[in-house]
N, CA, C and O of each residue as an XYZ file, in Angstrom:
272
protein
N     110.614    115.271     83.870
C     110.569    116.218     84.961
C     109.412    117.168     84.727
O     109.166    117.601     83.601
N     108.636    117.520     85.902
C     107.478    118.467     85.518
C     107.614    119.979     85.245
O     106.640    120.726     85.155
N     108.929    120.385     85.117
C     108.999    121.705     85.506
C     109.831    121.749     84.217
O     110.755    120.946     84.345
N     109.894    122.633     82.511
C     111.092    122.796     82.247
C     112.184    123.344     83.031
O     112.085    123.819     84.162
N     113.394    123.222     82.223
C     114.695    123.507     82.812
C     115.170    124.918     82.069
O     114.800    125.388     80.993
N     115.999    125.353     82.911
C     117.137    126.307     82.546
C     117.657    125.700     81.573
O     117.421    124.580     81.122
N     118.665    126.793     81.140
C     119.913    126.064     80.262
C     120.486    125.974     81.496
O     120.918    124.845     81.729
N     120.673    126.946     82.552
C     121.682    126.075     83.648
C     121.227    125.800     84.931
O     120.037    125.552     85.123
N     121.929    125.814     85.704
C     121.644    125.421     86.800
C     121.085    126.376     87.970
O     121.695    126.503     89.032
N     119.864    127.043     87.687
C     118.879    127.629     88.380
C     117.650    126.932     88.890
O     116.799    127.668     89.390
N     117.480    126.024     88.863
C     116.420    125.096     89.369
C     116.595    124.668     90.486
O     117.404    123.742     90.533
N     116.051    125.045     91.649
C     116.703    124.858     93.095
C     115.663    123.519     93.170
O     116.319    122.619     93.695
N     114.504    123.110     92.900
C     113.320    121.922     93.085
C     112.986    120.879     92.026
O     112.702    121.655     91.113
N     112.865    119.987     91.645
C     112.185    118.866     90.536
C     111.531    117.941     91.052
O     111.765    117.187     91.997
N     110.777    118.041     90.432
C     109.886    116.377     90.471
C     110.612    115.732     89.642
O     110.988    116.206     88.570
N     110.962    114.242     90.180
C     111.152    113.680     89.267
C     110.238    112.026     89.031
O     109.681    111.494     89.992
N     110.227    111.525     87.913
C     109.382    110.804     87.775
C     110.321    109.009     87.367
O     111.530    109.150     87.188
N     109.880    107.786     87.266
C     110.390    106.562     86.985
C     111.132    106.856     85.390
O     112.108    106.273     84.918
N     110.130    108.196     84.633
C     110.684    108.130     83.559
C     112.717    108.578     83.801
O     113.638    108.131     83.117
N     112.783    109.249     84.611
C     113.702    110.051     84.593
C     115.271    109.322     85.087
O     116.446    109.648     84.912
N     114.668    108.325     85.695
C     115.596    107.283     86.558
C     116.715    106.755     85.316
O     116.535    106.959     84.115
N     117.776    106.110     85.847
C     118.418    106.865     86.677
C     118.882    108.864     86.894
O     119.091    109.709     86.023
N     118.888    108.952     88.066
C     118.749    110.190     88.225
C     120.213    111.015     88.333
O     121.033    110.873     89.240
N     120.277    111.498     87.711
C     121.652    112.327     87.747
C     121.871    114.177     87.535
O     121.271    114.951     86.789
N     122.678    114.355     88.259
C     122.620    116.031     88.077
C     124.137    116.269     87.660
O     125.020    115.457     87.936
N     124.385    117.593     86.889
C     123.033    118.033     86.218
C     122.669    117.329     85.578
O     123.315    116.331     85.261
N     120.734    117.771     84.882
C     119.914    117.154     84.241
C     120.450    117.466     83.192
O     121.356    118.214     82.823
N     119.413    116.441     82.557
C     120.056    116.917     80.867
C     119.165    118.076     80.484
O     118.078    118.277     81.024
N     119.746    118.932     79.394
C     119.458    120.508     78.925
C     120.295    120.939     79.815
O     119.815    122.073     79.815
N     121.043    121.005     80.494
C     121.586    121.644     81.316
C     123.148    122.015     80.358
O     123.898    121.117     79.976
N     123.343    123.173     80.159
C     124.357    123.096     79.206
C     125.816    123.025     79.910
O     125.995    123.403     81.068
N     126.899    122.468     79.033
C     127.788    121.496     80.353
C     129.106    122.864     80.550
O     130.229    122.363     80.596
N     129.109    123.928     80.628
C     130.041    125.007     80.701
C     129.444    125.480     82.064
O     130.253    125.958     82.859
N     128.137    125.409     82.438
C     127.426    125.871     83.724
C     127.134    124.878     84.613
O     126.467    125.095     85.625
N     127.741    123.406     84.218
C     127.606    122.517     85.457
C     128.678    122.174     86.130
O     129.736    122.712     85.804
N     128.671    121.381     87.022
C     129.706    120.634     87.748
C     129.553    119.657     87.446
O     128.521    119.495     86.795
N     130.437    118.385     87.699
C     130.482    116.897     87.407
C     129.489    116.255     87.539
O     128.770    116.504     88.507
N     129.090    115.121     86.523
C     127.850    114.586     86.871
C     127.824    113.425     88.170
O     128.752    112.634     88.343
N     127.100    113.455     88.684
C     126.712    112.750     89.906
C     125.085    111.564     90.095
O     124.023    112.111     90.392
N     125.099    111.046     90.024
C     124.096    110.195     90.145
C     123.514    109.582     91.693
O     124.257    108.959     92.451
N     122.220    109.847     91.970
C     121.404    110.151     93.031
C     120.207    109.318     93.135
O     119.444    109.013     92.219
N     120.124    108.914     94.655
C     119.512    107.518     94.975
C     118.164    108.256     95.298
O     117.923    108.412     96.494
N     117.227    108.744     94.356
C     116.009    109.403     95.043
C     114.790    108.272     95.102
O     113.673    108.690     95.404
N     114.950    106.962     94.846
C     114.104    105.932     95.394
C     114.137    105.941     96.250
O     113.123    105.442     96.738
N     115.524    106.606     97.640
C     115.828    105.387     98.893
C     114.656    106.167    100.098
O     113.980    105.485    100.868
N     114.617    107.342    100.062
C     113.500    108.410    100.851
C     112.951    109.026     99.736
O     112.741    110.091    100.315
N     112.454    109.277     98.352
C     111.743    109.629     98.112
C     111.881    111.250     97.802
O     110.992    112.010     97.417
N     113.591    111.613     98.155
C     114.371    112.955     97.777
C     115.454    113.238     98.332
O     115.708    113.205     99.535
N     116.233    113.573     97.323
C     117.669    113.494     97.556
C     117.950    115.098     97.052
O     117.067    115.682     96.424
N     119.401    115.850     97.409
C     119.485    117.002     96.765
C     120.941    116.524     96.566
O     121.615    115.594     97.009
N     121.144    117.563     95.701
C     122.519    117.470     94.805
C     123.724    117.680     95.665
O     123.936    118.892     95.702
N     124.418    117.161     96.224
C     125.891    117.496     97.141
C     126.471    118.659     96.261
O     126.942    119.540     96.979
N     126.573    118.913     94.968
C     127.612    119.921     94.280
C     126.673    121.313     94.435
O     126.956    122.304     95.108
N     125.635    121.122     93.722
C     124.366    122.577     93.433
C     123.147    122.783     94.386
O     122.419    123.768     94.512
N     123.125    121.368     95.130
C     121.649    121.840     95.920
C     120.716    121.640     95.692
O     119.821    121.756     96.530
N     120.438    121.137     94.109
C     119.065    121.196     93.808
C     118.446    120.125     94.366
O     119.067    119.133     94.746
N     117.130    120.263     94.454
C     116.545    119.212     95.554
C     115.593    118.189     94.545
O     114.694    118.759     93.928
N     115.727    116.910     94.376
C     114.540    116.098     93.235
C     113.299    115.322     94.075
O     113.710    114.481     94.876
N     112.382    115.427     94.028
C     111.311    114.672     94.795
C     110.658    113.696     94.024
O     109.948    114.067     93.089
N     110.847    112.034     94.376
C     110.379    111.561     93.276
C     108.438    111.590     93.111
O     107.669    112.093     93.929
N     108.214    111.174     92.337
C     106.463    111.165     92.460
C     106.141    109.884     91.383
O     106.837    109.293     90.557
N     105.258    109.808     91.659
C     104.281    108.061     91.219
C     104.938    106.962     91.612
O     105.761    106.826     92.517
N     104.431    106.071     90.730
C     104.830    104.808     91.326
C     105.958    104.219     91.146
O     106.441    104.447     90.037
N     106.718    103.372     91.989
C     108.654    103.157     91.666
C     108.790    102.033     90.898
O     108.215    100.993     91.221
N     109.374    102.097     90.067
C     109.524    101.188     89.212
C     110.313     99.679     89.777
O     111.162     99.498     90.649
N     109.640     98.783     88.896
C     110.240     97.495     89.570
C     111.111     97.310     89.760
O     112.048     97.925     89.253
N     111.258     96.155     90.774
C     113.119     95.369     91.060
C     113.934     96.783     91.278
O     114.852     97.095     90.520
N     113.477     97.699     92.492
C     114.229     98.534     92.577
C     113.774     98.670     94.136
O     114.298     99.517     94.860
């Protein structure tokens, strides 16, 4: 992700990258007393998805990794 993180969940924006896939919130560093359940998020299918629980919004960037 290009942006460090909080320890919690103050990051309303991310880039996220092929490295990061699969994508799930919260991210990791995110310490787990300040999150909600983890959730996993289709940000291949448009290119940005936001979190149904927190909001935060992930935009993917470069190129998508294969067979996907």
């Amino acid at each position: 992700m290009n942006a460090p993180l909080e320890k919690t969940l103050s990051a309303t924006a991310l880039t996220v990258t092929a490295a990061d896939l699969p994508l799930h919130c919260p991210p990791k560093g995110v310490q787990l007393w300040s999150g909600h359940p983890r959730v996993f998020l289709d940000v291949l299918k448009t290119g940005e998805v936001a979190c149904p629980y927190c909001g935060t919004k992930y935009t993917f960037s470069g190129e998508k990794p294969h067979g996907h």
